[in-house]
Residue, then its C-alpha position, 0 to 999 in steps of 0.5 A: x546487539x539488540x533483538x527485536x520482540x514483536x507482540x503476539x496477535x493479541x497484544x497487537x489487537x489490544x494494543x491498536x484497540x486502546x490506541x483507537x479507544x484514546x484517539x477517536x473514542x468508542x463510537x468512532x471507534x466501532x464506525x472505524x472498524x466497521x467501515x466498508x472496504x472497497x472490492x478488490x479488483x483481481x490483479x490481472x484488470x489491475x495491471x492493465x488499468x495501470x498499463x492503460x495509463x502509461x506513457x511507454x517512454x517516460x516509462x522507460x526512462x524512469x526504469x532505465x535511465x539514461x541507457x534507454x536514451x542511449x539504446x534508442x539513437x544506436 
């Protein structure tokens, strides 16, 4: 049986730097690193966008199935 070893944080950081280093080069690197993230929107206006684009029964076919279908002719 084999373990697994994960790197330390600083391994990983060095690690993912050199990899960003070989691929992009130093410039693109850094434009990489220090492009803006977009806010976060806080989960619950989250949520209700997502909800806001649901179709209820594609919704509840794709969650239950077959037995929505079922429940729904009783």
């Amino acid at each position: 049986m084999t373990s697994l070893q994960y790197l330390s944080e600083d391994e990983l950081i060095q690690n993912g730097l050199e990899a960003l280093m070989k691929a992009l080069g130093p410039i693109e690197t850094t434009r990489f690193l220090t492009l803006p993230h977009p806010p976060r929107i806080e989960s619950v206006q989250r949520h209700r966008r997502w909800q806001a684009t649901l179709d209820q029964e594609t919704f509840f076919k794709q969650v239950f199935g077959a037995s929505a279908e079922a429940g729904s002719n009783r």
